[in-house]
C-alpha positions as CSV (number, residue, x, y, z in Angstrom):
1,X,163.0,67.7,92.7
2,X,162.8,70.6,94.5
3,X,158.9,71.3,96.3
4,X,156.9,74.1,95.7
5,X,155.1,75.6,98.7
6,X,152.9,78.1,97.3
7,X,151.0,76.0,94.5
8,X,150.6,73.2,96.9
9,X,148.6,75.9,99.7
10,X,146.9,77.5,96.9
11,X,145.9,74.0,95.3
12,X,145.3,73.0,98.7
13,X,143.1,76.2,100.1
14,X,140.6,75.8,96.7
15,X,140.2,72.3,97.3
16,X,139.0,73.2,101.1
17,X,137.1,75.7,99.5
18,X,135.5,73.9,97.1
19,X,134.1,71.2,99.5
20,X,133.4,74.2,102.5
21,X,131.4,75.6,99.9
22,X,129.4,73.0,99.1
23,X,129.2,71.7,102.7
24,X,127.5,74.8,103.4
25,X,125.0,74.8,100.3
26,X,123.8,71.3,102.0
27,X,121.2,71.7,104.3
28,X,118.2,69.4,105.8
29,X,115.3,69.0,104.5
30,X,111.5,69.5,106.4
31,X,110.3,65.9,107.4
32,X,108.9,63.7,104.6
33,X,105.6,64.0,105.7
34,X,105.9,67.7,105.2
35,X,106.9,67.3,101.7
36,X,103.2,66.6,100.5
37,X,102.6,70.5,101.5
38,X,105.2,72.5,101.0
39,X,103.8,74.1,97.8
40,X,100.8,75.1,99.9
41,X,103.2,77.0,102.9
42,X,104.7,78.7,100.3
43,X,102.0,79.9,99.1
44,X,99.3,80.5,101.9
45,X,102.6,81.9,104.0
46,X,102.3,86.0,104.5
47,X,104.9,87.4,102.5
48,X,106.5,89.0,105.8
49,X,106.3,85.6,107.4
50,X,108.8,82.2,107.7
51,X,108.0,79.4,109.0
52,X,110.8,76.5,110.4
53,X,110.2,72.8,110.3
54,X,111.6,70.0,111.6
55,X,113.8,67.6,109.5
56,X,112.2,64.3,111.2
57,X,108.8,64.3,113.4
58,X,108.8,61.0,115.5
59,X,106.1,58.2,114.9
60,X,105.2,57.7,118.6
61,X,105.5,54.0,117.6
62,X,101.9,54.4,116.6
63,X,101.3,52.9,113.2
64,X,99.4,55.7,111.7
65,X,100.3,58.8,114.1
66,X,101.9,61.8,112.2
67,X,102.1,60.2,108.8
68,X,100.0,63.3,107.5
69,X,100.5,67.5,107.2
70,X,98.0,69.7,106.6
71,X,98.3,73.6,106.2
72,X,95.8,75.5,109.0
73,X,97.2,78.4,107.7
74,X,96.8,82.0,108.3
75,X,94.8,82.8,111.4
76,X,93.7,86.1,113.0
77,X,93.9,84.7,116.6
78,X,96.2,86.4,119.3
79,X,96.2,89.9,117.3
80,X,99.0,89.4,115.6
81,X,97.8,86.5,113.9
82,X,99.7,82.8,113.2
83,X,100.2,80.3,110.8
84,X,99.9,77.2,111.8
85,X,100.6,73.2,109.9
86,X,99.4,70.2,112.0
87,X,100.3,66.8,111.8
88,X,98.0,64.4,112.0
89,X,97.2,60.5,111.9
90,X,94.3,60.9,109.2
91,X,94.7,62.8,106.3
92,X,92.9,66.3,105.7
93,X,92.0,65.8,109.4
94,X,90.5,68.9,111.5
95,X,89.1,66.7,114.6
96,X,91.2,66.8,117.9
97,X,91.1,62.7,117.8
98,X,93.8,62.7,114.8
99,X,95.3,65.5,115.1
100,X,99.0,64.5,117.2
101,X,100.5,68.1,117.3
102,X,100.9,71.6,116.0
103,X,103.6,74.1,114.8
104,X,103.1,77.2,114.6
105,X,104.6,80.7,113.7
106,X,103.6,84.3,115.3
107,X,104.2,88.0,114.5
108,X,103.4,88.9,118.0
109,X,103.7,86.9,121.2
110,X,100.5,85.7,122.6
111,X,102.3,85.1,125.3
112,X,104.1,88.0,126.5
113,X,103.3,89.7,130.0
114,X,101.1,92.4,128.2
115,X,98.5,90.0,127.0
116,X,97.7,88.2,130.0
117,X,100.6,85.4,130.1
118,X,99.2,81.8,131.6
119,X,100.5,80.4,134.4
120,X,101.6,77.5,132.3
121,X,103.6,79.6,130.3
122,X,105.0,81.7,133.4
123,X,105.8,78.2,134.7
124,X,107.8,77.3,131.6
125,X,111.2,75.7,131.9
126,X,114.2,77.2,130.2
127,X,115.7,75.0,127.2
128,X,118.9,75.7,124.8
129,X,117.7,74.8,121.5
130,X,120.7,76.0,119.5
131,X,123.5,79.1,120.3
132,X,122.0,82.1,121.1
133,X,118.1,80.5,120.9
134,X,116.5,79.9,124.2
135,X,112.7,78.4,124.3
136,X,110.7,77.3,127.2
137,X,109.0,73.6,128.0
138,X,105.7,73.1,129.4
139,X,103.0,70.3,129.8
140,X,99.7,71.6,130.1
141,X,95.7,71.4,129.0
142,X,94.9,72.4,125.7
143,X,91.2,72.7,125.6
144,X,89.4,70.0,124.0
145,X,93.2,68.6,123.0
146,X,94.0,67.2,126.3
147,X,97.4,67.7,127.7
148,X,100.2,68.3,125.5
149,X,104.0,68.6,125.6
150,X,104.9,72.5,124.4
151,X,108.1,74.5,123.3
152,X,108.1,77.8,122.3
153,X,110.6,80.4,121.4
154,X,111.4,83.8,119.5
155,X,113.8,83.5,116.3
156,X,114.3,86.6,114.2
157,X,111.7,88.4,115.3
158,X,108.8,85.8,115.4
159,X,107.6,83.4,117.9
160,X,106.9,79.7,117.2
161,X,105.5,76.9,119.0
162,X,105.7,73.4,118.4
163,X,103.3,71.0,120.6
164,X,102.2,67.9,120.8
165,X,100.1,64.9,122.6
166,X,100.9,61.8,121.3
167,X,104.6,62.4,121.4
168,X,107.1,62.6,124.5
169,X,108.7,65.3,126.4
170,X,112.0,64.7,124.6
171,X,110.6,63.9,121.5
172,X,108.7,67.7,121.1
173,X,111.8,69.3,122.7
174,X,114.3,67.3,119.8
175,X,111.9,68.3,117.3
176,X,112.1,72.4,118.8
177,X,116.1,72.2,118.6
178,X,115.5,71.0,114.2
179,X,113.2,73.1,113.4
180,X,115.6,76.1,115.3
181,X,118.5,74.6,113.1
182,X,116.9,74.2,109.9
183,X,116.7,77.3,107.8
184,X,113.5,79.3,107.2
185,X,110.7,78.4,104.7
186,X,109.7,81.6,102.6
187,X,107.0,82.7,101.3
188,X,106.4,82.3,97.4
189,X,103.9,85.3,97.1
């Protein structure tokens, strides 16, 4: 029996294809405890906003700590404005005792040169959080917050910040380098 080459490389190329293809259509999804709230970021997101989250926020091995989202939403700070979910170890929290750390997503960089950079974010370290994304590490005082553990970078053309006091250096930067990876959460509006 004589082979065929060509129906074997065509046969062969849409059966590659086939699994690429939906290889490519399979991507993470946002931490469970984010799950609760996604309806509300979709629809309390500005329309000319996205905002990335991480597919797994660590538990501090605190029972309780980050077992909760809540949407902050659109603020008006910094100019530009952010939006902003916290995660928290009491549901519905607003209090700086429960709330374990912040994620946030800019139109405008509160901390670019122009506005009157901190030092702490001058002093930031340089990080690779995926190919072609660079953020920056620091550990500094966040008002009434304490200190807390923060990476920030820009990703088309917005700035976002995750932080955090209840989890570890490593831990905020892991969770940085998902939610850089993870595709955009849009808008419904």
């Amino acid at each position: 029996m004589k082979v065929r080459p060509l129906p074997i490389l065509v046969t062969s190329v849409a059966i590659f294809g086939a699994i690429f293809g939906c290889l490519q259509l399979v991507t993470a999804a946002p931490a469970p405890l984010f799950r609760p709230v996604l309806k509300d970021i979709r629809s309390q997101l500005p329309k000319d906003m996205v905002i990335r989250l991480p597919a797994f926020v660590p538990n501090a091995d605190i029972k309780g700590v980050n077992t909760y989202a809540r949407v902050r939403g659109y603020q008006s700070e910094y100019g530009g404005g952010f939006f902003a979910v916290d995660f928290a170890s009491v549901p519905d929290c607003s209090a700086t005792f429960c709330n374990m750390g912040n994620i946030f997503v800019m139109r405008d960089n509160p901390k670019d040169e122009t506005s009157g950079l901190s030092e702490d974010y001058r002093n930031a370290k340089p990080i690779n959080l995926k190919s072609g994304i660079r953020g920056f590490y620091f550990y500094a005082r966040s008002g009434s917050a304490g200190y807390r553990h923060h990476v920030f970078w820009k990703q088309n053309g917005l700035f976002f910040e995750v932080q955090s006091r209840a989890l570890s250096k490593q831990q905020v930067i892991n969770m940085a380098i998902s939610m850089a990876q993870e595709s955009p959460i849009r808008s419904a509006r």
